[in-house]
C-alpha positions in Angstrom: -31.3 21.9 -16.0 -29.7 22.9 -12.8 -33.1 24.1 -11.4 -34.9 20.2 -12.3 -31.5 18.6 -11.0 -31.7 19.8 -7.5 -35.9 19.1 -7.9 -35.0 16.0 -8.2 -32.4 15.7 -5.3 -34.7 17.1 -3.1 -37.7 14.6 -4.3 -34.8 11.6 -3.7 -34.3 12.8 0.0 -38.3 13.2 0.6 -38.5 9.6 -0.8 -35.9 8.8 1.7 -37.0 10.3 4.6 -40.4 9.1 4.4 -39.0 5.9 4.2 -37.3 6.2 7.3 -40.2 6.6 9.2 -41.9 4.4 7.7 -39.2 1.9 9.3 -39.0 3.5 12.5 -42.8 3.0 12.9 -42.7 -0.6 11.4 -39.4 -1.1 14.6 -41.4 0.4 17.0 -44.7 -2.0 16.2 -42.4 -4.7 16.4 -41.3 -4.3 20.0 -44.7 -3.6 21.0 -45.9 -6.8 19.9 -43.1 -9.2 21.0 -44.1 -8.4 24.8 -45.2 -11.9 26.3 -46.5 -12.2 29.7 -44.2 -12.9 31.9 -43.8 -13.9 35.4 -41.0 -11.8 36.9 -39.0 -13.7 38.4 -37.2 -11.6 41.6 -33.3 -12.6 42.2 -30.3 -12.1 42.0 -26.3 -12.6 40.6 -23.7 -13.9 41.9 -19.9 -14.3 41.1 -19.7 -18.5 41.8 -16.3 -17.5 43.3 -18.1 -14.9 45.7 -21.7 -16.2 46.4 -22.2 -14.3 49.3 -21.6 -10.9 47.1 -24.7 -9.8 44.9 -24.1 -8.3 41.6 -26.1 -5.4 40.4 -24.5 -6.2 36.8 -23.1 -8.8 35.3 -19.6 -7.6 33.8 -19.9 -7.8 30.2 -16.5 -9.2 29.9 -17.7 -12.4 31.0 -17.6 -15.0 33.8 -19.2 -17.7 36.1 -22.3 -16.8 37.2 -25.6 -17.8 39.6 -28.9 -16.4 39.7 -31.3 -17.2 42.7 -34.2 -16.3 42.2 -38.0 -16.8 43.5 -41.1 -17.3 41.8 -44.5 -17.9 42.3 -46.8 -20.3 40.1 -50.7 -19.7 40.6 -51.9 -22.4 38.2 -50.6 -25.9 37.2 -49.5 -26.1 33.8 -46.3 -26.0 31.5 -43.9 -23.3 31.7 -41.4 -21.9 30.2 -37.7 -20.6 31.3 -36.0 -18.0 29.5 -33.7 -15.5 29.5 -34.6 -11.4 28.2 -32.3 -8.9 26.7 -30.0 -10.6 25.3 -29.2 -14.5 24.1 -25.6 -14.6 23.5 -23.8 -16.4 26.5 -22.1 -19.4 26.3 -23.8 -22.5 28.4 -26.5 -22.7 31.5 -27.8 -24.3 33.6 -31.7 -24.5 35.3 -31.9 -25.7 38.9 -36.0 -25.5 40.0 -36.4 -26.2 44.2 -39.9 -26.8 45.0 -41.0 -24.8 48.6 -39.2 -28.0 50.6 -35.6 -27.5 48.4 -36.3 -30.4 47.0 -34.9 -30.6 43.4 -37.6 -31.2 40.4 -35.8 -30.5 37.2 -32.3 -30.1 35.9 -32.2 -27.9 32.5 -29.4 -27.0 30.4 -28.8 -24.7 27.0 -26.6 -22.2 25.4 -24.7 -21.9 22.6 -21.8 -24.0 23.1 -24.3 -26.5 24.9 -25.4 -29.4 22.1 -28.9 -30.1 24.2 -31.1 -29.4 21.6 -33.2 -26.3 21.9 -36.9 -27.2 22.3 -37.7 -24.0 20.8 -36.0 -23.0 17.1 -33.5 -19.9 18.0 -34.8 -19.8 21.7 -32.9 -20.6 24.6 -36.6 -21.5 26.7 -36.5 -24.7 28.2 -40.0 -26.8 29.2 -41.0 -27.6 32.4 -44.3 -28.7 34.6 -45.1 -27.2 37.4 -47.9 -27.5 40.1 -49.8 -24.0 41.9 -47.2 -23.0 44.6 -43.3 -21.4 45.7 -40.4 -22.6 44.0 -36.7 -21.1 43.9 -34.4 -20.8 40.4 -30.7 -21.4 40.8 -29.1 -20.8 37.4 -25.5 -21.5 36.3 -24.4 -19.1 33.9 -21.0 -19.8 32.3 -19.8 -17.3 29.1 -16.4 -15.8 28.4 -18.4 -12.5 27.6 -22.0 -10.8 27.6 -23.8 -8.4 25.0 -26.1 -7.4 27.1 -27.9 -8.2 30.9 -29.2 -11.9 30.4 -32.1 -11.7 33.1 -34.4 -15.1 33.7 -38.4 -15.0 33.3 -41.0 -17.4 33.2 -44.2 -17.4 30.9 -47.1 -19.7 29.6 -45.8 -22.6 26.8 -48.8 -21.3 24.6 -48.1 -17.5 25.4 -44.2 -18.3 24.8 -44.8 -20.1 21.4 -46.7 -17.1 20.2 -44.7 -14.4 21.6 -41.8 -16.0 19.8 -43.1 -16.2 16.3 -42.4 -12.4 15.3 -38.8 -12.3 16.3 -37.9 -15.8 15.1 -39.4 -14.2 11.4 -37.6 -10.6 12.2 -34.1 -12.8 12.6 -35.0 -15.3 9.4 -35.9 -12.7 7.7 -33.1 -9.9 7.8 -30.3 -12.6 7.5 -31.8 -13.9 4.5 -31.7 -10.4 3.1 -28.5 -9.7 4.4 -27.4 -12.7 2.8 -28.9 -11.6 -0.8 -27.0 -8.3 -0.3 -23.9 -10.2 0.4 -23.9 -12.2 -2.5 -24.6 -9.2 -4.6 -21.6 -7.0 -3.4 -19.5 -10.1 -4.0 -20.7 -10.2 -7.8 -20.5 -6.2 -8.3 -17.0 -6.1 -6.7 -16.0 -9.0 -9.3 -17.9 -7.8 -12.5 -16.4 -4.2 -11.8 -13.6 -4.6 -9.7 -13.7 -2.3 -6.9 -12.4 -3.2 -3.4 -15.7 -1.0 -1.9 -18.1 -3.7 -3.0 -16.1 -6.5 -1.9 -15.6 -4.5 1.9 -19.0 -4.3 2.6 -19.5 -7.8 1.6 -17.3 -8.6 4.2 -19.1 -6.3 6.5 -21.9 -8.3 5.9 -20.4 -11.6 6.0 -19.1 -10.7 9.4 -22.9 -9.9 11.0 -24.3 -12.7 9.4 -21.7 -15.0 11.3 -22.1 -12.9 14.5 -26.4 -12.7 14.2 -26.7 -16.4 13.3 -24.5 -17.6 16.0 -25.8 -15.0 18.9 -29.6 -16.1 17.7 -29.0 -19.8 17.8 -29.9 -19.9 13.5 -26.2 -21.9 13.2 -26.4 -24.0 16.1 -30.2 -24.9 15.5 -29.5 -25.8 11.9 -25.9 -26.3 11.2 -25.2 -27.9 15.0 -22.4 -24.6 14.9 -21.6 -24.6 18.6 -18.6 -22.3 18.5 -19.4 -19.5 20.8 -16.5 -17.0 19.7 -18.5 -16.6 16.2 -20.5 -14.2 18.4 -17.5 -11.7 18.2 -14.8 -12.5 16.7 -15.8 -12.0 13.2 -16.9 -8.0 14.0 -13.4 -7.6 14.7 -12.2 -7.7 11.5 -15.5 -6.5 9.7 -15.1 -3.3 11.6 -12.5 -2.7 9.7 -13.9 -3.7 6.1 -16.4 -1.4 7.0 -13.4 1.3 7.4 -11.8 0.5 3.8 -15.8 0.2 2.6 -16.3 4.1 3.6 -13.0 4.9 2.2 -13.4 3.7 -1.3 -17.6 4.6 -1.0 -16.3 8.5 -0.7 -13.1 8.5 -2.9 -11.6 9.7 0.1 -7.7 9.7 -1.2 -4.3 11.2 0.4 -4.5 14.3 -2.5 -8.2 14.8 -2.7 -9.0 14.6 1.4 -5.8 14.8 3.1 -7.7 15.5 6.7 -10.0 13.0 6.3 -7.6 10.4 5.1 -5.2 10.9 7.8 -8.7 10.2 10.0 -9.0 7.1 8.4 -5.5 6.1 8.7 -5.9 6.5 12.4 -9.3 5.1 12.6 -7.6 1.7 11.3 -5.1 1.5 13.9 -7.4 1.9 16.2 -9.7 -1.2 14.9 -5.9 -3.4 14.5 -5.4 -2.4 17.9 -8.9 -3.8 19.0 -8.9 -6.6 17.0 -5.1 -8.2 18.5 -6.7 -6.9 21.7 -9.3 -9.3 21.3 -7.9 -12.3 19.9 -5.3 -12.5 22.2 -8.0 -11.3 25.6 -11.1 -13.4 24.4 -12.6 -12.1 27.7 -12.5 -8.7 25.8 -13.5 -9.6 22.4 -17.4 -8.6 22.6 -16.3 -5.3 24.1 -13.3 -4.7 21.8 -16.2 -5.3 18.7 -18.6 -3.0 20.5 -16.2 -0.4 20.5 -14.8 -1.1 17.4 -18.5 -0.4 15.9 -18.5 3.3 18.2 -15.4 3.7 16.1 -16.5 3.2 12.5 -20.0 4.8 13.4 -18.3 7.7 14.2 -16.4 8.0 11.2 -18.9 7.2 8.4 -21.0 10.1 10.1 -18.2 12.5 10.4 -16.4 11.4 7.0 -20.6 12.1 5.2 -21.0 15.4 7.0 -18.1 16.5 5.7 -18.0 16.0 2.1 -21.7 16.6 2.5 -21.3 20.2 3.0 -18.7 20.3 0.0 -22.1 19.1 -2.3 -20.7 15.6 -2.7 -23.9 14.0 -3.7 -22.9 10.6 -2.8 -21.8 11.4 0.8 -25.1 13.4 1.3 -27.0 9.9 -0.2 -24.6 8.3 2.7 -25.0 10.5 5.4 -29.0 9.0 5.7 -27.7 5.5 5.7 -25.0 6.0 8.3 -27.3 8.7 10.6 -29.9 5.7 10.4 -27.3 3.1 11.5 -25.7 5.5 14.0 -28.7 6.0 15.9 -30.0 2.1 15.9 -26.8 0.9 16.5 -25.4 3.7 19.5 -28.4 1.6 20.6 -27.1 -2.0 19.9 -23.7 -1.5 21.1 -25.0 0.8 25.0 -28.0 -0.5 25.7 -27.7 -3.4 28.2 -31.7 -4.4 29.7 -34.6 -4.0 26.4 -38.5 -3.8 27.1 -39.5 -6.8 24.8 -39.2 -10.4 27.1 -38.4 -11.8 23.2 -37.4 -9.1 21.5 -33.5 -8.8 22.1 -30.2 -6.5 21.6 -29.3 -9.0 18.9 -32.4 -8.3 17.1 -31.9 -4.5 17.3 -28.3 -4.9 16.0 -29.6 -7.1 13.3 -32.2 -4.4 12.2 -29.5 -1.7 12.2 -27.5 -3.5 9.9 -30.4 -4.9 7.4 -31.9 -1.2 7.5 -28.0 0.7 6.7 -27.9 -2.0 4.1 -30.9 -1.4 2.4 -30.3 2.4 2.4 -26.9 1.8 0.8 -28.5 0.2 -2.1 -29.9 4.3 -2.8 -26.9 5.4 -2.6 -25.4 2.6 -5.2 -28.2 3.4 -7.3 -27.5 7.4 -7.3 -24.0 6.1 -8.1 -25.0 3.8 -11.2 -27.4 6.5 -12.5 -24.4 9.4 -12.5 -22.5 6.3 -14.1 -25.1 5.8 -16.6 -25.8 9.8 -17.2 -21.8 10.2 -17.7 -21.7 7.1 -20.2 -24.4 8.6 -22.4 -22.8 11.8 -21.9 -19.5 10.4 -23.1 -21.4 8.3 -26.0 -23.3 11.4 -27.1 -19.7 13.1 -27.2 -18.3 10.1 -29.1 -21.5 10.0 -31.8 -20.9 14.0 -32.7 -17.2 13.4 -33.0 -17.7 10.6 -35.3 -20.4 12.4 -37.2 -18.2 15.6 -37.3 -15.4 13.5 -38.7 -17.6 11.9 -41.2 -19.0 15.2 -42.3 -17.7 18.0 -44.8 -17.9 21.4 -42.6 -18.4 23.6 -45.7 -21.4 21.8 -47.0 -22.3 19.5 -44.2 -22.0 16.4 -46.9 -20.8 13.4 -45.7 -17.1 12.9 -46.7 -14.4 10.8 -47.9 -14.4 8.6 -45.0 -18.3 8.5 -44.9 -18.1 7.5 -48.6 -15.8 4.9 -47.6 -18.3 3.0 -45.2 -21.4 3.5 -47.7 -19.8 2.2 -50.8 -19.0 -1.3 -48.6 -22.4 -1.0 -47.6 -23.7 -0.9 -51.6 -25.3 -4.0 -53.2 -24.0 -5.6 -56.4 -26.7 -3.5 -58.3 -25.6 -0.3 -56.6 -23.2 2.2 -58.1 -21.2 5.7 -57.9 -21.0 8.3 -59.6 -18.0 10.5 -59.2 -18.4 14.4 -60.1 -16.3 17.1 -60.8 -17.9 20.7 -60.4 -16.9 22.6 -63.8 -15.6 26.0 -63.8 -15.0 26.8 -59.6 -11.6 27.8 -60.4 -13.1 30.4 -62.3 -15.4 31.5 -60.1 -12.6 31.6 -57.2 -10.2 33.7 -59.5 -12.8 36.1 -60.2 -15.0 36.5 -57.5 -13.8 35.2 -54.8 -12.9 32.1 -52.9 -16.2 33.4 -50.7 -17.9 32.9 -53.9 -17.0 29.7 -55.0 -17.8 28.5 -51.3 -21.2 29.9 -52.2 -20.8 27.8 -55.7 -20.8 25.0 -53.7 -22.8 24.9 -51.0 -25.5 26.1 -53.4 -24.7 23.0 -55.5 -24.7 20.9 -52.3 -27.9 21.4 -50.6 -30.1 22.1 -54.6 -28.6 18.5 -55.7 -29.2 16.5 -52.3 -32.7 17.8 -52.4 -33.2 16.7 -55.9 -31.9 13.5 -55.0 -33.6 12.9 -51.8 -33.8 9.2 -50.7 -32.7 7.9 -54.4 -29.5 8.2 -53.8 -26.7 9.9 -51.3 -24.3 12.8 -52.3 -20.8 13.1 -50.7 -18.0 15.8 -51.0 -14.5 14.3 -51.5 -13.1 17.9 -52.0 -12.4 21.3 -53.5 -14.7 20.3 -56.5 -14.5 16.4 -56.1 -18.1 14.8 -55.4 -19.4 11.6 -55.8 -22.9 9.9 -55.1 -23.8 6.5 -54.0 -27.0 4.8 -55.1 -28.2 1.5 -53.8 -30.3 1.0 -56.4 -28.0 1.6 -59.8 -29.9 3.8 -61.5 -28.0 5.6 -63.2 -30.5 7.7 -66.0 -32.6 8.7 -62.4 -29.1 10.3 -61.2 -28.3 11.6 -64.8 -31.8 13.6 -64.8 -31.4 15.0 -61.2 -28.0 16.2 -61.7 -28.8 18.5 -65.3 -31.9 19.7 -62.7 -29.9 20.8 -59.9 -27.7 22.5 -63.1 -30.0 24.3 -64.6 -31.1 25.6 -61.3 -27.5 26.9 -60.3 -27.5 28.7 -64.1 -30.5 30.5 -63.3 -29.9 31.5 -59.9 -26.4 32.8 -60.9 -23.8 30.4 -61.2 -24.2 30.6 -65.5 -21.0 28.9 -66.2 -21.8 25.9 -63.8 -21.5 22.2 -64.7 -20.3 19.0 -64.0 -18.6 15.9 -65.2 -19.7 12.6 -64.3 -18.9 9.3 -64.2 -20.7 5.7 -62.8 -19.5 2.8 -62.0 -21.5 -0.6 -60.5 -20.3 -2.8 -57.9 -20.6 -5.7 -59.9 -18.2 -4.9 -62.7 -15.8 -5.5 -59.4 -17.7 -6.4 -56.6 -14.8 -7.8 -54.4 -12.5 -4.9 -55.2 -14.5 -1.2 -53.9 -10.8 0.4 -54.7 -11.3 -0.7 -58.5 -14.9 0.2 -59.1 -13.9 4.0 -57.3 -10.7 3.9 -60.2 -13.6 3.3 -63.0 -16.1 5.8 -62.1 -13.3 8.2 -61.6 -11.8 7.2 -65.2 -15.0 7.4 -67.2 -15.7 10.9 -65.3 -12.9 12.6 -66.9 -13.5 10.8 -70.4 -16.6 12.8 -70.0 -15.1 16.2 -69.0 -12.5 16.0 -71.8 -15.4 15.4 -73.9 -17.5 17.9 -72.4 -18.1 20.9 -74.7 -19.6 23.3 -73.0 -18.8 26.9 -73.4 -15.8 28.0 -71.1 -15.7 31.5 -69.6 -13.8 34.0 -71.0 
């Protein structure tokens, strides 16, 4: 059992693992194929207050910012503008000087901006331009940055089609997210359990931040509220904490160390998340790190109980190794190789990925549930059956008679019997004997009876059968059988009284028609004649 257990833990990691790759392959053919052609455009950043000072890097907590750039169009034709790595930042603003400075188009976006977006999740904005020079100036305003917005140009047509794949990537892991969400809400209701309804809010609080950073809110729900982008990972950070907690069983008398971890781990994530609110410059950062935080736990928290052969944290610890790796890559990267692949889309796939692999780990959890249930059922079943059954002759008993008698028809009956002569059997031979006097009776009589009728031990020489069926002469005739038997296999002095009673003499009172089978039984031993033994 032990041996086909850990077979089968070992085949549930393989399945796993090969799983994994399977997604790390399917990740890495999606940023191959979301490369569009671009036109780099060669600038660079300036602090509005200080535009004689280039910035290598945009600080990511946020500012005014202008891009001058240069570019160089070799055939007439629409365009497109568009910013790579990263598309969370709050409003901008296209300026496009032709080679004499003159100015030729004026175009606007972000989040907070209600332009509409030509392009569905895409910040890209339209233009025509002839063969020849022109300069980019580009008004960046956002209170704080994910990542290194840097401005491109490409082909409309190349642009349309190089967008496709993310656009479905985004769609697609936020309507799955979404299913999950709604899930852990209905498990944490139907059984209860804070840990369902954390992760829910874990969930809930990506889905705000990815449809807000990918434009799916403002697009469709004309959402323009840029802090959506942040502020809701500050406090699902911290689900995520109390989602770990209650995943693991991690309590103050079970895992004292790791408890006290978590307990500080939470403070931190408070700490981040007043931080925040009260520096909105800060929020994006104080998420980011609140993420490190929790990542670092769950993986520390899983290798931990993993070692101690906690099946559950070692179901875990794939999830959360997963998520650590593809998120350490959300939360530091700050340029990405895809022109339309971005940071949000990585983060997005980290999350959708941990999610799914959570749902292995809620299945290893039901199935133990399951196995413990029909362990407890099968323990519940053999107490009742004990409890219903005579442990010297393995009869049912009184209480078993109890439940079949209700269950008799009108034209059913009982017979009550009283095993003649143990006493004497007991006084001479032995109570060892008379034990054999009746398990002998016992097991000859229910064989002759076989599916005609059901024999039950009340006690010390007290019987009585049950028969659906009434037939009393059928019952009569077995019983002098399993008689004679016993008197020539060495019980000579054996015999019984009976009685029989049918349900419908009192077929609303079992008590009455038990009285008159036991009545007419011992009219029958007082007039039973046998020879007694001297």
């Amino acid at each position: 059992m032990c041996r086909h257990k850990k077979q089968n833990i070992r085949a549930g990691f393989s399945f796993l693992i090969r799983h994994l790759a399977i997604c790390a392959g399917f990740f890495l053919f999606l940023i191959s194929t979301c490369h569009a052609n671009p036109a780099q455009i060669a600038g660079q950043w300036y602090e509005v207050n200080h535009p004689s000072v280039a910035i290598n890097a945009l600080p990511l907590t946020g500012g005014d910012f202008l891009f001058n750039g240069q570019l160089h169009v070799a055939q007439s034709g629409e365009y497109v503008i568009d910013f790579k790595n990263t598309s969370t930042f709050s409003s901008f603003k296209h300026t496009i000087l032709n080679s004499r400075q003159g100015v030729i188009a004026h175009l606007e976006g972000g989040i907070s901006s209600t332009v509409v977006n030509p392009f569905a999740l895409r910040h890209g904005r339209v233009l025509h331009l002839d063969a020849g020079n022109y300069t980019l100036q580009t008004l960046l305003k956002t209170p704080y940055l994910i990542a290194q917005p840097a401005p491109y140009i490409d082909g409309r047509e190349q642009y349309q089609q190089a967008i496709k794949l993310g656009n479905v990537i985004a769609l697609l892991c936020m309507g799955v997210l979404a299913g999950l969400m709604a899930y852990y809400i209905v498990l944490g209701l139907i059984r209860r359990q804070m840990v369902h309804g954390m992760y829910a809010l874990f969930i809930l609080g990506n889905l705000l931040l990815q449809g807000t950073s990918l434009l799916v809110f403002s697009d469709t729900f004309g959402m323009h509220w840029f802090y959506l982008s942040a502020m809701p990972i500050l406090f699902s950070n911290i689900a995520y904490i109390f989602f770990v907690k209650g995943l693991l069983n991690i309590e103050r008398e079970n895992h004292p160390d790791m408890y006290r971890l978590i307990q500080y781990a939470l403070g931190i994530l408070v700490v981040f998340a007043l931080w925040g609110l009260f520096s909105p410059n800060w929020m994006m950062q104080m998420a980011r790190y609140g993420v490190g935080v929790f990542l670092c736990l769950g993986l520390v928290c899983s290798i931990d109980l993993s070692r101690k052969k906690n099946m559950t944290a070692r179901y875990y610890l794939i999830a959360i190794l997963t998520f650590f790796i593809l998120g350490g890559l959300t939360i530091t990267a700050q340029h990405f190789a895809g022109y339309t692949f971005y940071i949000e889309h990585l983060g997005l796939i980290a999350v959708t990925i941990e999610a799914l692999l959570l749902s292995f780990v809620l299945s290893y959890q039901f199935s133990e549930l399951f196995k413990e249930k029909e362990l407890a059922l099968a323990a519940l079943d053999a107490s009742e059956t004990q409890a219903r059954t005579d442990k010297l002759t393995g009869l049912p008993n009184r209480i078993a008679l109890e439940r079949a008698i209700h269950a008799l028809p009108e034209s059913g009956s009982i017979t009550m019997l009283d095993l003649d002569h143990l006493k004497y059997y007991n006084d001479t031979y032995g109570h060892a004997y008379g034990d054999q006097l009746l398990r002998e009776f016992s097991f000859v009589l229910r064989e002759k009876l076989g599916s005609l009728a059901t024999l039950h031990r009340l006690g010390g020489d007290e019987f009585a059968i049950t028969c659906p069926t009434g037939n009393e002469v059928a019952i009569r005739a077995e019983l002098d059988k399993a008689m004679a038997y016993l008197q020539a296999h060495g019980f000579e002095y054996a015999g019984a009284s009976a009685g029989t009673a049918f349900i419908y003499e009192h077929p609303a009172n079992y008590s009455m028609v038990m009285h008159l089978a036991d009545t007419r039984m011992y009219e029958n031993k007082r007039l039973h004649k046998k020879e007694r033994p001297q």
